[in-house]
C-alpha positions as CSV (number, residue, x, y, z in Angstrom):
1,X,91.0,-17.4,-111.3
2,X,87.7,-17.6,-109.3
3,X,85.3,-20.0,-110.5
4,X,81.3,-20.9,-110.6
5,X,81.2,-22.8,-107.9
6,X,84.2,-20.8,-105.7
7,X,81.7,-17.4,-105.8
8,X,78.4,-19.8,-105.3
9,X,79.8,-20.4,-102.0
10,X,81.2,-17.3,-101.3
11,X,77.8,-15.7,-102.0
12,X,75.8,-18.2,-100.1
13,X,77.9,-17.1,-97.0
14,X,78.0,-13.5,-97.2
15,X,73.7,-14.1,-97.7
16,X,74.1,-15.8,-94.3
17,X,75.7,-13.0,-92.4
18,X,73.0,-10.5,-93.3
19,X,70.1,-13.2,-92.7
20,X,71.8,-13.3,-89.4
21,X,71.9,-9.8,-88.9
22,X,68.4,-9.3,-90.0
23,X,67.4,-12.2,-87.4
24,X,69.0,-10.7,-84.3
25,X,67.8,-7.0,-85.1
26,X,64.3,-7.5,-83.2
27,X,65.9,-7.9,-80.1
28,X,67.8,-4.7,-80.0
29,X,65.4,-2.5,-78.1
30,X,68.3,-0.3,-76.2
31,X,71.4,0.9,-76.5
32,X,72.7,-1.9,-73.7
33,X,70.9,-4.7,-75.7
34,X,73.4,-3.4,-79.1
35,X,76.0,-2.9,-77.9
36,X,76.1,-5.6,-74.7
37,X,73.8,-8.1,-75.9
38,X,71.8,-7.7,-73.1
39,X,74.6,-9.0,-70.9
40,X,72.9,-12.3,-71.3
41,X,75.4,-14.8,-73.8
42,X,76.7,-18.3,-73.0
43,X,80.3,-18.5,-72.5
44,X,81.4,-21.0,-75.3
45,X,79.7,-19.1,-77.6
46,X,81.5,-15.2,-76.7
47,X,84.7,-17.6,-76.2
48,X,84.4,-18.3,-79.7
49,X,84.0,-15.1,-80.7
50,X,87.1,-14.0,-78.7
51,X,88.9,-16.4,-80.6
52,X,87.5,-15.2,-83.8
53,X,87.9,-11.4,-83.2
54,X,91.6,-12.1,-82.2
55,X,92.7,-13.9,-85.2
56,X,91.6,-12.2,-88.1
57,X,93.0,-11.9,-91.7
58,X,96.4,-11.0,-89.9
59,X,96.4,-15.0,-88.9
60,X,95.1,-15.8,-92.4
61,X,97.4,-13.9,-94.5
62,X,100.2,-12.0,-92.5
63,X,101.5,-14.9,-90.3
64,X,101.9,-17.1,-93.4
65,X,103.6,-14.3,-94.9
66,X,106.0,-13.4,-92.2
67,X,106.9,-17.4,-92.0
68,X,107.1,-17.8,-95.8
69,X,109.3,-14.3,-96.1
70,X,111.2,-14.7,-92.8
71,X,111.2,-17.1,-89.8
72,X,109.1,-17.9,-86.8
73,X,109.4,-14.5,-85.3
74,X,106.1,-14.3,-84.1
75,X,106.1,-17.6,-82.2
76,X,106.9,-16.3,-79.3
77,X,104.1,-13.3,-79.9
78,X,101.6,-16.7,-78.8
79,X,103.6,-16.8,-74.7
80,X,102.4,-13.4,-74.0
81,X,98.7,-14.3,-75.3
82,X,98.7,-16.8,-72.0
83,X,100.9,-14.7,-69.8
84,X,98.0,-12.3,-70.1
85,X,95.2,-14.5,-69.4
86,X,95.6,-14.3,-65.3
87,X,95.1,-10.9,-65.1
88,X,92.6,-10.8,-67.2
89,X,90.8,-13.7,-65.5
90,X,91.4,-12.4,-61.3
91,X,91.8,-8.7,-61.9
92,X,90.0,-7.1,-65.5
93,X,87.4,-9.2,-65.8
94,X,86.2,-9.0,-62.0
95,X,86.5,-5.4,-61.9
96,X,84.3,-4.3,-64.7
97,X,81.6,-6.8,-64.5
98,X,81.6,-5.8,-60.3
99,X,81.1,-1.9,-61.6
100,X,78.9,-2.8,-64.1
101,X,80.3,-0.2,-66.6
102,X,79.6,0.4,-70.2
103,X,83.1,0.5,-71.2
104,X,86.5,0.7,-70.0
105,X,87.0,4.2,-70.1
106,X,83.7,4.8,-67.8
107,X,85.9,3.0,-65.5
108,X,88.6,5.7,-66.1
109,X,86.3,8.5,-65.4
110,X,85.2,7.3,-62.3
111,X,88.9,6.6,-61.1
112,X,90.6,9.6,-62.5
113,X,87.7,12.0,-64.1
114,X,86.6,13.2,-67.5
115,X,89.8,14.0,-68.8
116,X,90.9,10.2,-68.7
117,X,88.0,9.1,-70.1
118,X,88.1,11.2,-73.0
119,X,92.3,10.6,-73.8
120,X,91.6,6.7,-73.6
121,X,88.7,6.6,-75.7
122,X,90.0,8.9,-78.3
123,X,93.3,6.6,-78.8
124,X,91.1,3.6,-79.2
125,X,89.7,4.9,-81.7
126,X,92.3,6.1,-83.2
127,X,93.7,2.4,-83.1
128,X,90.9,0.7,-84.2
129,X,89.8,2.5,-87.0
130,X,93.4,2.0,-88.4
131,X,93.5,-1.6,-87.2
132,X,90.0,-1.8,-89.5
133,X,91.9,-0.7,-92.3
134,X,94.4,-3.0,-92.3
135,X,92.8,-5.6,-92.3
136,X,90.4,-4.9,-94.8
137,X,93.3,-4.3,-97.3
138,X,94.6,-7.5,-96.2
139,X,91.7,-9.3,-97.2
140,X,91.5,-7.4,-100.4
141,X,94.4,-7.6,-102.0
142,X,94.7,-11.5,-102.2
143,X,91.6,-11.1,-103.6
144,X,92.3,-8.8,-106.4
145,X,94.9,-11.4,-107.3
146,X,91.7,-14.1,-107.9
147,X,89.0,-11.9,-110.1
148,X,89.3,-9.3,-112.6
149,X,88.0,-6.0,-110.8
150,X,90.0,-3.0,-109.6
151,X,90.8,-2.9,-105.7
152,X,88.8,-0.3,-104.6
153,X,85.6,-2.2,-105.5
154,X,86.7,-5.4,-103.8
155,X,87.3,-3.0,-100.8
156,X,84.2,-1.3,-100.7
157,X,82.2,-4.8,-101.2
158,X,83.9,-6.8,-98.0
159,X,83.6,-3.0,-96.1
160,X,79.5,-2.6,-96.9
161,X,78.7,-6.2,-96.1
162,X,80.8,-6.3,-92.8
163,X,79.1,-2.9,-91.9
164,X,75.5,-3.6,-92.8
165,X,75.2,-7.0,-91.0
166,X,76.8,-5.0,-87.9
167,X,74.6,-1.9,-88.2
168,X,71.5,-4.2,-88.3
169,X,71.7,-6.5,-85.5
170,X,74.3,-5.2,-82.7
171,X,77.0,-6.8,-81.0
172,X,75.2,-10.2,-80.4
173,X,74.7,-10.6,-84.3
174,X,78.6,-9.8,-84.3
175,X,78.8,-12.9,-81.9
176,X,77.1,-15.7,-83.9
177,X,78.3,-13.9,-87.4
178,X,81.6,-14.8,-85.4
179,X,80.9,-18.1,-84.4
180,X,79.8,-19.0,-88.3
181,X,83.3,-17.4,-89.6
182,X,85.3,-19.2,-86.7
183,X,83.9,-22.4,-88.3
184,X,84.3,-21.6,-91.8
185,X,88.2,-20.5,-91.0
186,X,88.9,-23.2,-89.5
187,X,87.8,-25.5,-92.1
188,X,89.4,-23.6,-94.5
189,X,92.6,-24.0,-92.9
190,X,91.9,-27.7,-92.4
191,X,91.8,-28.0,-96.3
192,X,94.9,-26.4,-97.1
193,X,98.0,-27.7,-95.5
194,X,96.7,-31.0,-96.3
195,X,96.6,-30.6,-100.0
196,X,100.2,-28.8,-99.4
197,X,102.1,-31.7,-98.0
198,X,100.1,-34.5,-100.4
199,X,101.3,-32.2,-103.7
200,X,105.4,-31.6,-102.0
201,X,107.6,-34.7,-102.5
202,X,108.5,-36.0,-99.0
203,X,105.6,-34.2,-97.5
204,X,106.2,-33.3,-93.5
205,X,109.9,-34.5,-93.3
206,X,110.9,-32.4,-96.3
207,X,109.1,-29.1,-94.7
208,X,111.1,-29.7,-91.8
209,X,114.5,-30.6,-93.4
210,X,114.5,-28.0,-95.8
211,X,113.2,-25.3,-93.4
212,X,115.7,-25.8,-91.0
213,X,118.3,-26.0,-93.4
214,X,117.6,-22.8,-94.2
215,X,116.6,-21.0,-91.1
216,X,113.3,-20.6,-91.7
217,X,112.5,-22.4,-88.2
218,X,114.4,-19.6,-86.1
219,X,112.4,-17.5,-83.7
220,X,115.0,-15.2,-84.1
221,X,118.0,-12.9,-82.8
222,X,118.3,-14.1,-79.1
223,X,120.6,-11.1,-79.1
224,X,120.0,-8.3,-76.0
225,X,119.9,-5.5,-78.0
226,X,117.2,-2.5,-79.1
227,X,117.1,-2.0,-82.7
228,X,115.9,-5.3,-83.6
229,X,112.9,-7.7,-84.0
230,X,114.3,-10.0,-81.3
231,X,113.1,-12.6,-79.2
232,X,112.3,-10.2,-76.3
233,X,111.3,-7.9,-78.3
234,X,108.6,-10.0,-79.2
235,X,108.4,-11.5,-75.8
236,X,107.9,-8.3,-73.8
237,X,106.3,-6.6,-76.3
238,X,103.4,-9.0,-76.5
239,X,102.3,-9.6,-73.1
240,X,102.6,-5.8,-72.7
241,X,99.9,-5.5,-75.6
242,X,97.7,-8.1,-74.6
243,X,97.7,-6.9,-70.9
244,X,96.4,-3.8,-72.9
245,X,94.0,-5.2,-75.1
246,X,92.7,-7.5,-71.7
247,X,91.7,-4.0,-70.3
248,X,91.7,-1.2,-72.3
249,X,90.1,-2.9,-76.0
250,X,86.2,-2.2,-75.4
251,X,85.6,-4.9,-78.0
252,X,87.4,-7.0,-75.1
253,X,85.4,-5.2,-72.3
254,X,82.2,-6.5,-74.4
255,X,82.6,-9.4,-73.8
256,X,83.8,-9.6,-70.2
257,X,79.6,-7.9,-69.6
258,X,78.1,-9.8,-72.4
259,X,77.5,-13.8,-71.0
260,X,75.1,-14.1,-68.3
261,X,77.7,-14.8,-65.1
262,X,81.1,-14.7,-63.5
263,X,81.6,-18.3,-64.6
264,X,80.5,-17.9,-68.1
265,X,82.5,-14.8,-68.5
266,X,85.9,-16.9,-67.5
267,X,84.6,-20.0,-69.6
268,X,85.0,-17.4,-72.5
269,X,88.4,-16.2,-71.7
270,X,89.9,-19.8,-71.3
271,X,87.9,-21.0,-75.0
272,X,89.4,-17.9,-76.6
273,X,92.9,-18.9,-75.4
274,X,93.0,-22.1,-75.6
275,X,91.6,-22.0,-79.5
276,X,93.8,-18.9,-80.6
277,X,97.3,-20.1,-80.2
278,X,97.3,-23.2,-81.8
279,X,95.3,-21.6,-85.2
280,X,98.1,-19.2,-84.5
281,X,100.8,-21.6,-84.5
282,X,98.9,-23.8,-87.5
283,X,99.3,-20.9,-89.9
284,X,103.0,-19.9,-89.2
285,X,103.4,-23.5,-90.2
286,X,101.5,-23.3,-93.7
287,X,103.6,-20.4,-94.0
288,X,107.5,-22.6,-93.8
289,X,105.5,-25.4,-96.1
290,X,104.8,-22.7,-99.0
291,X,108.0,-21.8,-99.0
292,X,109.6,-25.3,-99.3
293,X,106.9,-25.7,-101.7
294,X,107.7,-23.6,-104.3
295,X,111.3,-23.8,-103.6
296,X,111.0,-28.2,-104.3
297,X,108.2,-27.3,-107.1
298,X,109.2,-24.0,-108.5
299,X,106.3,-21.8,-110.1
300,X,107.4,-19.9,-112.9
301,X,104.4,-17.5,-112.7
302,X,104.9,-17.0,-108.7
303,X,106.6,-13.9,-108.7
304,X,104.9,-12.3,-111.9
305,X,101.1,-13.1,-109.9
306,X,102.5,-12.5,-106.3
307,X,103.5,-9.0,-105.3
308,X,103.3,-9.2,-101.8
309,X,104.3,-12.1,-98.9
310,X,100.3,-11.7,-98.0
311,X,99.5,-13.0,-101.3
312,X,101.3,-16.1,-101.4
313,X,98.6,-18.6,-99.3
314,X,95.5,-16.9,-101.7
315,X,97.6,-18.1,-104.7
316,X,98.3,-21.4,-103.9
317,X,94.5,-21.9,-102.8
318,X,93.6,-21.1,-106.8
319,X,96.1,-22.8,-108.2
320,X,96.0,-26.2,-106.3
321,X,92.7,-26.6,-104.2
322,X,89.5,-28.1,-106.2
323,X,87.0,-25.8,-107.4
324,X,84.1,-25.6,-104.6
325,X,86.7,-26.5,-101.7
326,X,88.6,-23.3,-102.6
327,X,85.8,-20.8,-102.4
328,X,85.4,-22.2,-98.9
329,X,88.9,-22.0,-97.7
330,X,88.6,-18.1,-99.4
331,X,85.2,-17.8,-97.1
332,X,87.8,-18.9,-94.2
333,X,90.1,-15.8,-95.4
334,X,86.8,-13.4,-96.0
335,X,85.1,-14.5,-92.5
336,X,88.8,-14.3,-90.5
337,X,88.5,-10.7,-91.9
338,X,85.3,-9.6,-91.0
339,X,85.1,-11.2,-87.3
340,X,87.5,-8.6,-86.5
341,X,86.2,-5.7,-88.7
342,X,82.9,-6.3,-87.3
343,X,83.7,-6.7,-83.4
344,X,85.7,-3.6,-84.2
345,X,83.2,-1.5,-85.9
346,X,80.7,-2.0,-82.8
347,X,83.4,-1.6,-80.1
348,X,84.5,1.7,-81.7
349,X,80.4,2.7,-82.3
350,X,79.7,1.7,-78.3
351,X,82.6,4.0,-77.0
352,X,81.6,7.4,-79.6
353,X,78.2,6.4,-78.5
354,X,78.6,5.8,-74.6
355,X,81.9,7.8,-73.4
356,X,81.7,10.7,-76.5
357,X,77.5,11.4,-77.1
358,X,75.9,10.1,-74.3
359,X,78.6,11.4,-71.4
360,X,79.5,14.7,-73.2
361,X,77.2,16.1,-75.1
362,X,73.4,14.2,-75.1
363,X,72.9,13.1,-71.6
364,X,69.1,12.6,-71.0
365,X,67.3,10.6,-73.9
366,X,65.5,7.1,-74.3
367,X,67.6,4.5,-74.7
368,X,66.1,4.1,-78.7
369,X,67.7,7.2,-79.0
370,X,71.1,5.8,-77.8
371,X,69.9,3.1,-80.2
372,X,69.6,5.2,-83.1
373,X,72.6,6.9,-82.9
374,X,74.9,4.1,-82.7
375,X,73.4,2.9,-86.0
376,X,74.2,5.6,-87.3
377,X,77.6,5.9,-85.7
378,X,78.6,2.3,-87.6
379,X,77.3,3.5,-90.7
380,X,80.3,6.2,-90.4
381,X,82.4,4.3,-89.2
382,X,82.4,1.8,-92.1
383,X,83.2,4.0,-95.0
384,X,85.9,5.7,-92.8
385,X,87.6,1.9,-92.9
386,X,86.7,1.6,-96.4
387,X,88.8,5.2,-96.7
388,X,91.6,4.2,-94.8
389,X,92.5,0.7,-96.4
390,X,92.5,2.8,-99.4
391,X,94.7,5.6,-98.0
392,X,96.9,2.5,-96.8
393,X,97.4,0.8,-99.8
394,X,98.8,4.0,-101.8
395,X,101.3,4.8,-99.1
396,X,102.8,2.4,-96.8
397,X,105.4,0.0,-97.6
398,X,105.5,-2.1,-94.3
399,X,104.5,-5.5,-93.7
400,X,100.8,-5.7,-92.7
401,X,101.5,-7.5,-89.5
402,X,104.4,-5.4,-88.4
403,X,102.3,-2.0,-89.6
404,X,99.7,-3.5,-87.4
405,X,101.4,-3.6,-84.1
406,X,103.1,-0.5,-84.7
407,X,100.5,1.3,-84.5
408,X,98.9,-0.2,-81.5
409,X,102.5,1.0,-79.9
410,X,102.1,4.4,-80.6
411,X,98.3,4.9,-80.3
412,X,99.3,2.6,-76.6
413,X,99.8,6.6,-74.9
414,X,100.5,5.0,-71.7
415,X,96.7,3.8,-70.8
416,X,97.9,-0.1,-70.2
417,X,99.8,1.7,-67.1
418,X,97.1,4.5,-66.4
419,X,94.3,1.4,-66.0
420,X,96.9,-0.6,-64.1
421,X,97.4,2.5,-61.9
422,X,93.6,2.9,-61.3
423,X,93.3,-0.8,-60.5
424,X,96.3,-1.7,-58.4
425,X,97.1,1.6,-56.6
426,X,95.0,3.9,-54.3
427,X,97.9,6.7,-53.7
428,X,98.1,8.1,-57.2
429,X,95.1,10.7,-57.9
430,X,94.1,12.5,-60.5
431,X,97.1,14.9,-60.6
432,X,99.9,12.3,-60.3
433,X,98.2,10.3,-63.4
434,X,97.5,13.3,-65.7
435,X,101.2,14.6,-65.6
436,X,102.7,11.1,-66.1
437,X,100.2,10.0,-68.9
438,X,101.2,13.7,-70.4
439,X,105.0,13.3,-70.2
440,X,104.3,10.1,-71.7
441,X,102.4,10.8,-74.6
442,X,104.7,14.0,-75.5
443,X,108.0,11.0,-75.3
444,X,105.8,9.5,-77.8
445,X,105.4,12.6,-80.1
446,X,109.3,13.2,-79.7
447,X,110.3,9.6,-80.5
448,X,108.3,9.6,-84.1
449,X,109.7,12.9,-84.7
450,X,113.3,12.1,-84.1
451,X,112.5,8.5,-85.9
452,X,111.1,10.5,-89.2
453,X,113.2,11.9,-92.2
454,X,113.3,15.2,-90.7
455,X,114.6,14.4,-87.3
456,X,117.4,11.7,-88.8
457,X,118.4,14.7,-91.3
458,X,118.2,17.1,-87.5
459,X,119.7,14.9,-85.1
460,X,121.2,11.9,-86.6
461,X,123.1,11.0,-83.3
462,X,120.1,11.1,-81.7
463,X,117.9,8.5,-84.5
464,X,120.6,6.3,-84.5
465,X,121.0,5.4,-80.9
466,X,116.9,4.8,-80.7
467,X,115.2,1.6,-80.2
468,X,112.9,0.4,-83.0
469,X,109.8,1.5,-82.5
470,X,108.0,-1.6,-81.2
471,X,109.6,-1.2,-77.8
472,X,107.5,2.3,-77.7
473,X,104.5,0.3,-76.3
474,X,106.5,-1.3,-73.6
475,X,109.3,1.9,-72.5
476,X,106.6,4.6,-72.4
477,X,104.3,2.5,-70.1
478,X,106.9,1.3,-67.8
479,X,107.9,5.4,-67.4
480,X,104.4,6.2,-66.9
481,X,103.6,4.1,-64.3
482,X,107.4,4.9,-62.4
483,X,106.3,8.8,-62.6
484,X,103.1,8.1,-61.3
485,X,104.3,6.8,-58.6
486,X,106.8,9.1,-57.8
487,X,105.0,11.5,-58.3
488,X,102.2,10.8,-55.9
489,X,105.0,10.7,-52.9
490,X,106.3,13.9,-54.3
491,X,102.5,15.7,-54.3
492,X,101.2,17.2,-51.7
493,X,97.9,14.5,-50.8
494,X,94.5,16.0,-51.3
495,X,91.8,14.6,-49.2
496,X,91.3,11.1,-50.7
497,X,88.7,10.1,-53.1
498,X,85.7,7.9,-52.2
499,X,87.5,4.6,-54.2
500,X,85.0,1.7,-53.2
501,X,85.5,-1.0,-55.6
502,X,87.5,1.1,-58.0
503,X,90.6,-1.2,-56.9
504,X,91.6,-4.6,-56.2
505,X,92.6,-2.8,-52.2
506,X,89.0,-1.0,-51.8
507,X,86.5,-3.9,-53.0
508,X,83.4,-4.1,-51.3
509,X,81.0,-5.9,-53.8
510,X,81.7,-9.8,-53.7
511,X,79.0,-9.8,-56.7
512,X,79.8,-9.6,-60.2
């Protein structure tokens, strides 16, 4: 379905990635100018790139799905986005930029020791490389639809170019790569919707009449109750991950140390909010008007071509948008993919690098060493996503978004409360934090167990009174942080550790 002058573009933009990768790689002469960018970026341009990193194929594909499948579930996802932002702007931000750290779980270390370092860093990983996955098989499949080749070479294609233009140039070639994606989504997205409501008979009104009609403007259940995609769930749920993301995502931590000062640093926060949640709230929209669409103009081919909700907005794209303007909306979909995969290949490369090799194992080299082996580090760290879309594809049957945050709830292990505790408390040590953030992760391990095949077969009682799973992020923090804090009452008190601007109570730097 692809034509001429759909790859010519496409081409021509995946050229421009590597030029720009190429460009940047003289200026990498450390392992702080790769993975930091030298701590010397304006703040529109690591705003942007926020903005980028957060929206992803997910936005692309997955919101348009869930909207064209369901309802506008995830609208409320976009409050606790902003809720978020204030902590991130007077508490996250302030604190690592004043400590000067490498990544959030140095920070860790220095408030809890080794052990927290090494947990924290671990589940990130853990998260990311998934998160990678995901949306690399988001991009793909959409694509498979389009040209004639099997998936695992569209896969390994977006993977290699995504990794090589990362390897080469660092985090600040992931920056402007981001800012030249942001641009080409957006315009992408411009061109679509557009098109949409000039080809449906009674344009916006009919969207609107129809969708309400049927219920497919509902944010869903308002009910108070655990098993179910709710409101709150959605609510709670999301300013409970981006509280996380805001100070325990290194890709995130990046970019509070990348621009030059305090005020830059903020500037990039506010552009990264201020540009995600209506792009959010755009493509829930273009979800509702695909589904009037084809329900006003039916498609007779629509469900023999589309297998899946994601590929629904891809189709449409080949099937109605002019050849030339559709390989640059599918540029938008390619480059919403790869400014996440890319932020995420060098955030994951900077923490094996920094809190693994460097702290644990390879202490005193030259920093073209460090260099060296984070190069090296993204190489691996590419074909492992490559893998694990793959290993995705063949054996989940969730929705991509809602497989997404799942995981970031269970790989969560209580580190949004254990950074909160280091931050906002100076009673709870090392002991009080170790023995909640175990209890917590060992609820976890119980709660999938009881939620699997086996434990609804051993204790069905039991898996049928359980919550669904996306209140794991929220329950298991909140416990961890209450048994913290009992417990450091409870605990004998050891003679206090030297905490100077480790917390928001024992700031003595006014610089950062």
């Amino acid at each position: 379905m692809l034509r001429w002058p759909d790859l010519l573009v496409m081409g021509l933009f995946f050229l421009a990635f590597v030029g720009i990768g190429v460009a940047v790689a003289r200026k990498n002469k450390s392992a702080e100018a790769y993975f930091l960018a030298g701590r010397s970026l304006p703040g529109w341009l690591v705003g942007c790139s926020v903005m980028a990193t957060i929206v992803s194929a997910m936005t692309f594909l997955a919101l348009p799905a869930v909207s064209y499948q369901d309802n506008w579930r995830y609208i409320p996802w976009n409050l606790g986005y902003l809720l978020a932002l204030l902590p991130a702007l007077w508490l996250f931000m302030p604190l690592f930029r004043r400590t000067r750290v490498a990544s959030a779980y140095e920070y860790l270390e220095r408030r809890f020791g080794t052990w927290a370092r090494v947990y924290a860093a671990s589940l990130f990983i853990l998260w990311l490389v998934c998160r990678m996955s995901i949306i690399l098989l988001a991009v793909s499949l959409p694509i498979q639809t389009m040209v004639d080749v099997e998936l695992v070479w569209i896969i390994v294609t977006f993977g290699a170019v995504a990794t090589i233009y990362t390897v080469v140039g660092g985090l600040e070639a992931v920056i402007w790569t981001d800012l030249l994606q942001m641009v080409a989504m957006l315009l992408g997205a411009a061109i679509c919707l557009p098109i949409l409501l000039w080809k449906l008979p009674g344009g916006f009104g009919r969207v609107l009449s129809v969708a309400y009609a049927d219920g497919k403007l509902s944010m869903g259940s308002t009910a108070f109750v655990f098993d179910e995609k709710t409101v709150w769930v959605m609510i709670v749920l999301s300013l409970f991950t981006w509280l996380h993301w805001g100070c325990q995502d290194q890709s995130m931590v990046q970019r509070y140390c990348a621009p030059k000062t305090a005020k830059e640093a903020r500037k990039a926060l506010w552009i990264g909010v201020l540009l995600t949640i209506p792009v959010w709230t755009y493509f829930i929209f273009i979800g509702t008007a695909l589904y009037v669409f084809y329900k006003v103009c039916p498609d007779p081919q629509l469900d023999q071509v589309v297998q899946k909700p994601e590929q629904i907005l891809p189709y449409f794209i080949l099937k109605h948008v002019p050849a030339g303007l559709a390989g640059l909306v599918i540029c938008g979909l390619v480059a919403a993919a790869m400014s996440t995969v890319d932020s995420s290949i060098n955030a994951v490369a900077s923490t094996i690098t920094t809190d693994f090799y460097r702290r644990l194992f390879v202490r005193d080299r030259d920093e073209r060493h460090y260099l060296a082996v984070g190069r090296w580090v993204s190489c691996l760290l590419g074909g492992m996503m490559i893998g694990g879309a793959l290993l995705i594809h063949y054996t989940s049957t969730e929705m991509l978004q809602d497989l997404q945050i799942l995981v970031q709830s269970i790989s969560g292990g209580g580190l949004l409360a254990l950074t909160l505790l280091g931050m906002l408390t100076v009673r709870v040590d090392n002991r009080a934090a170790i023995i909640a953030v175990a209890t917590g992760f060992a609820i976890i391990c119980a709660w999938l167990l009881v939620d699997s095949p086996y434990g609804h077969e051993w204790f069905p009682d039991l898996a049928a009174s359980l919550p669904d799973k996306f209140w794991m992020h929220v329950l298991v923090n909140l416990f961890v942080l209450a048994l913290a804090l009992v417990l450091s009452w409870m605990l004998p008190r050891r003679r206090p550790k030297n905490l100077d601007d480790l917390t928001v109570w024992t700031r003595r730097s006014s610089r950062y």
